[in-house]
C-alpha positions in Angstrom: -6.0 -7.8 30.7 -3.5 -10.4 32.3 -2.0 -13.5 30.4 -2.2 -16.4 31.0 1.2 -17.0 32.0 4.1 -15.2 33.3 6.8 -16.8 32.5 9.1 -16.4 30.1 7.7 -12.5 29.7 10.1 -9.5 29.0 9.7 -6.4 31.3 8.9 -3.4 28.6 7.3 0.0 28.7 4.7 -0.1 26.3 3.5 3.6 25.2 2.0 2.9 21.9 0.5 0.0 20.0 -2.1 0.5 17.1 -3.5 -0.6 14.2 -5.1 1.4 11.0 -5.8 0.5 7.3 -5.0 2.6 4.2 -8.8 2.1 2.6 -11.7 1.6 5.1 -13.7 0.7 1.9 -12.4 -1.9 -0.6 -13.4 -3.6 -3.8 -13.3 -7.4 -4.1 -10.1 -8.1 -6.3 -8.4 -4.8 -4.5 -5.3 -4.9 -2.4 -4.9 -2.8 0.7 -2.9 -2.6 3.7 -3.2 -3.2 7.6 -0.2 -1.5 9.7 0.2 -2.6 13.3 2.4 -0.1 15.0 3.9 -0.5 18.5 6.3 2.1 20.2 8.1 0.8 23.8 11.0 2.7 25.3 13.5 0.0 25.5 16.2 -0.7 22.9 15.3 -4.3 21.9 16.4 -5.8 18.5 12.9 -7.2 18.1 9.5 -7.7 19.4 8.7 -11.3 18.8 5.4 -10.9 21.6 3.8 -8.9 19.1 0.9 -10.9 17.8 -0.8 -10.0 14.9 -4.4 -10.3 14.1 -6.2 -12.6 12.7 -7.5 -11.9 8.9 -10.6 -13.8 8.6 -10.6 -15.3 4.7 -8.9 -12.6 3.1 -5.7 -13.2 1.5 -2.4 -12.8 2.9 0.0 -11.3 0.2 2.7 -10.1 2.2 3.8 -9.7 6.4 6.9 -7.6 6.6 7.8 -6.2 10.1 10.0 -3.3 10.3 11.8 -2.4 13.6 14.2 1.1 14.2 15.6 2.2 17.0 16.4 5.3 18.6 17.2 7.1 21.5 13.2 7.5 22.5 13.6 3.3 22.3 12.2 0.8 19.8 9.2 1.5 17.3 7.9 -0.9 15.2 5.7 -1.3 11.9 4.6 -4.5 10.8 2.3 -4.6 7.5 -0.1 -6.8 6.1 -0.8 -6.8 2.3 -4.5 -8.7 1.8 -6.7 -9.1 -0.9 -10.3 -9.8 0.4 -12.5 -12.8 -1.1 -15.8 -11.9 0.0 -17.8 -9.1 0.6 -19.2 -7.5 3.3 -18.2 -5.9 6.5 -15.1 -7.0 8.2 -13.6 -6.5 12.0 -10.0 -7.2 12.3 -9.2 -8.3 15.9 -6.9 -6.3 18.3 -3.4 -6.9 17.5 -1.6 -7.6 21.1 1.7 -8.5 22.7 1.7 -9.5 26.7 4.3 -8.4 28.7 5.6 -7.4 32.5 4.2 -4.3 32.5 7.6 -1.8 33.7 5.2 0.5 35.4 3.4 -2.2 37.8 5.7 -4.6 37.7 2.5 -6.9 36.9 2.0 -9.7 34.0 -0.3 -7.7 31.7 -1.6 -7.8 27.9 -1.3 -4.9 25.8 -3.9 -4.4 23.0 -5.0 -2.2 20.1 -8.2 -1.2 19.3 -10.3 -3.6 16.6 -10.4 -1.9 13.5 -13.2 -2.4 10.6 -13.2 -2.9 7.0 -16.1 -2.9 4.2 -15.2 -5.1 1.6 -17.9 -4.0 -1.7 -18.6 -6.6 -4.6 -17.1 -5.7 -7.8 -18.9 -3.4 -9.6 -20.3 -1.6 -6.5 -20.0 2.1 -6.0 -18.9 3.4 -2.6 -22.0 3.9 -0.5 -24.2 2.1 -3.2 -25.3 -0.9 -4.4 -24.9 -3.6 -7.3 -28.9 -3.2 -7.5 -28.6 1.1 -8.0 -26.0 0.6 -10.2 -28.0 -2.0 -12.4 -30.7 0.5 -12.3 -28.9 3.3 -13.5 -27.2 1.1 -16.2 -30.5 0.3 -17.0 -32.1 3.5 -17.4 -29.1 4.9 -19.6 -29.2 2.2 -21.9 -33.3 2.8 -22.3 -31.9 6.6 -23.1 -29.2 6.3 -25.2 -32.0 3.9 -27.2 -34.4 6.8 -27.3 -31.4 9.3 -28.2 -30.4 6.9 -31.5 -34.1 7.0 -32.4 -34.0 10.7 -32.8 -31.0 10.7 -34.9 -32.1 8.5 -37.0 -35.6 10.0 -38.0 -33.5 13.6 -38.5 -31.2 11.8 -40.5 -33.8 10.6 -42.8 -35.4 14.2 -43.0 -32.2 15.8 -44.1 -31.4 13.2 -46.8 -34.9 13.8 -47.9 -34.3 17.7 -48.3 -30.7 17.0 -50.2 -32.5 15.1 -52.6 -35.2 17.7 -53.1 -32.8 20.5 -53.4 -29.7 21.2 -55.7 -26.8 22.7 -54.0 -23.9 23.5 -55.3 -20.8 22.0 -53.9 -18.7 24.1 -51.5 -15.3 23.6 -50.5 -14.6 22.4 -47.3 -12.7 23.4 -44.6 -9.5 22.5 -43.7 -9.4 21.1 -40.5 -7.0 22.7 -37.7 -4.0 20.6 -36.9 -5.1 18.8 -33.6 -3.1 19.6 -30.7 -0.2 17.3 -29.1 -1.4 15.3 -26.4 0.8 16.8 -23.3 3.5 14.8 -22.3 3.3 12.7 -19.3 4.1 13.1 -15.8 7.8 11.4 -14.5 7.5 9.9 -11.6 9.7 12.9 -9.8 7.0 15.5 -10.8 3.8 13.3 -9.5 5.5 13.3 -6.1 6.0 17.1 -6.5 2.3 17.6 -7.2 1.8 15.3 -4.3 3.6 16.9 -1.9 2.1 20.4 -3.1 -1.3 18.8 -2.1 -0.4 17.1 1.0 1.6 20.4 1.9 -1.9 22.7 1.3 -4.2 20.1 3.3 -2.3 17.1 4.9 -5.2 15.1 5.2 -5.6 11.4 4.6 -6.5 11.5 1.2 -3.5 13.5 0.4 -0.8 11.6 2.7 -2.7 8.3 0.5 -2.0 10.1 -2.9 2.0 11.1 -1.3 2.5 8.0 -0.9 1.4 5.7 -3.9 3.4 8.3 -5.7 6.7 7.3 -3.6 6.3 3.8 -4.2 5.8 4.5 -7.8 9.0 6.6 -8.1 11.0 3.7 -6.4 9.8 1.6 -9.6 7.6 -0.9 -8.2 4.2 -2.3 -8.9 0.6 -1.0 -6.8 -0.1 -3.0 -4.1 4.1 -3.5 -3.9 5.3 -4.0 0.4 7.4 -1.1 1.7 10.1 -3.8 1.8 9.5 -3.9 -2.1 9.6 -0.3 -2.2 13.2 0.2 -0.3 14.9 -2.6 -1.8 13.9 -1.2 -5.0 15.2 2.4 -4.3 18.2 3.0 -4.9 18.9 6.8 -3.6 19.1 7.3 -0.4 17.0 10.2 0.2 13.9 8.3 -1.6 14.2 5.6 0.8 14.2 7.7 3.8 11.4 9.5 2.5 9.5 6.4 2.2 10.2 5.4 5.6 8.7 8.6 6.8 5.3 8.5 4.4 5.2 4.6 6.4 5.2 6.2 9.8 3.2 9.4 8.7 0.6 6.9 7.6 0.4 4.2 10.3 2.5 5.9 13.1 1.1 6.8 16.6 -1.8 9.7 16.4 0.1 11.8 19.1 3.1 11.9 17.0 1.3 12.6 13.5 2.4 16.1 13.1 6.0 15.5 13.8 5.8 12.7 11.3 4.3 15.0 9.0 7.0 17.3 8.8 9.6 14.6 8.9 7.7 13.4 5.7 7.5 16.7 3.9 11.2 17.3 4.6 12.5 14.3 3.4 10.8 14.2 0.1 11.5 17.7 -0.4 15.4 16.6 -0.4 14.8 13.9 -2.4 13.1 16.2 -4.5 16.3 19.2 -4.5 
């Protein structure tokens, strides 16, 4: 697509621009995140063409935009934090930037593809509805009715059978000392776990799981920006491993398995 206008429009070689979301399903009250990632070969100190998409009613709860260079040129990750306020099925708009395209020397738009969201009402399973789950709350409370009714009349029949019968007293056991509840977790050793997962089956689950449990061990709160995240880490090696679970999860598909190992390196020295 061509822009409207021309002027004013930076030359740039465009080779990536992208958006994905952390959840594809999400809870009414529940936070997630929408990356935008854009990769052009040119050493610029930002991209202020990049135009980010429109987010309907949700509700914006952070925007941070975070631009590195290299000697491959300029990549860039921008991040949305929203919080939706209605339900239902949501399409975020292409993210796009317009530009003279380097390679035709023409005005031209560069897009992403739209990317969709379903927002479920509070309460509602995953691939369900409020009505099943009303149902089946229904049903277990008719059960658990039925259950307490039975207790009761055995109840009864045993008192009943005491009362007939004299038995002598016995001595009763002494109960076993329960055992300690197991200590929890640090923060070092749930990102150990995690990378043992994401290291057996890197798939999006376990990347997800990775990491939430890197922005924990930097100290901050769920739903917390990557911005939080680095300004609240203060070793070196956690910080650049959360830079590489950020491009892992909303870098370029084509470079997902370099990104992958760059990710399991760097937490593995953070780790020792």
């Amino acid at each position: 697509m061509r822009p409207a206008g021309a002027q004013g429009l930076r030359t740039l070689h465009v080779d990536a621009l992208a958006m994905r979301v952390d959840k594809q399903q999400v809870h009414l009250g529940e936070t997630f995140h929408l990356a935008i990632h854009v990769h052009v070969r040119e050493r610029v100190p930002a991209l202020d063409e990049l135009v980010v998409p429109d987010v309907g009613s949700m509700l914006l709860l952070g925007d941070e935009r975070h631009v590195s260079q290299s000697s491959n040129g300029t990549e860039v990750i921008e991040t949305l934090t929203l919080e939706p306020r209605d339900a239902g099925a949501y399409t975020f708009p292409p993210a796009y930037l317009d530009a003279i395209d380097a390679r035709s020397k023409r005005p031209s738009r560069f897009s992403a593809a739209p990317v969709r969201v379903v927002v479920l009402a509070a309460g509602t399973a995953a691939g369900g509805s409020a009505i099943t789950a009303a149902r089946i709350g229904g049903l277990l409370v008719a059960a658990l009715a039925v259950l307490a009714a039975v207790l009761v009349a055995i109840g009864f029949v045993r008192v009943r059978r005491r009362r007939a019968q004299t038995v002598a007293d016995a001595a009763l056991p002494i109960a076993a000392p329960a055992a300690p509840d197991a200590a929890p977790l640090s923060p070092r050793d749930e990102v150990a776990g995690a990378l043992r997962a994401y290291r057996s089956a890197p798939a999006d689950g376990a990347l997800t799981a990775l990491r939430t449990s890197l922005f924990a061990a930097s100290g901050v709160a769920p739903g917390a920006t990557l911005r939080d995240a680095l300004a609240s880490a203060r070793d070196a090696r956690l910080r650049a491993a959360l830079l590489a679970a950020e491009d892992a999860a909303f870098g370029p598909a084509a470079g997902r398995d370099g990104a992958s190992r760059e990710l399991i390196d760097a937490t593995q020295k953070w780790l020792g």
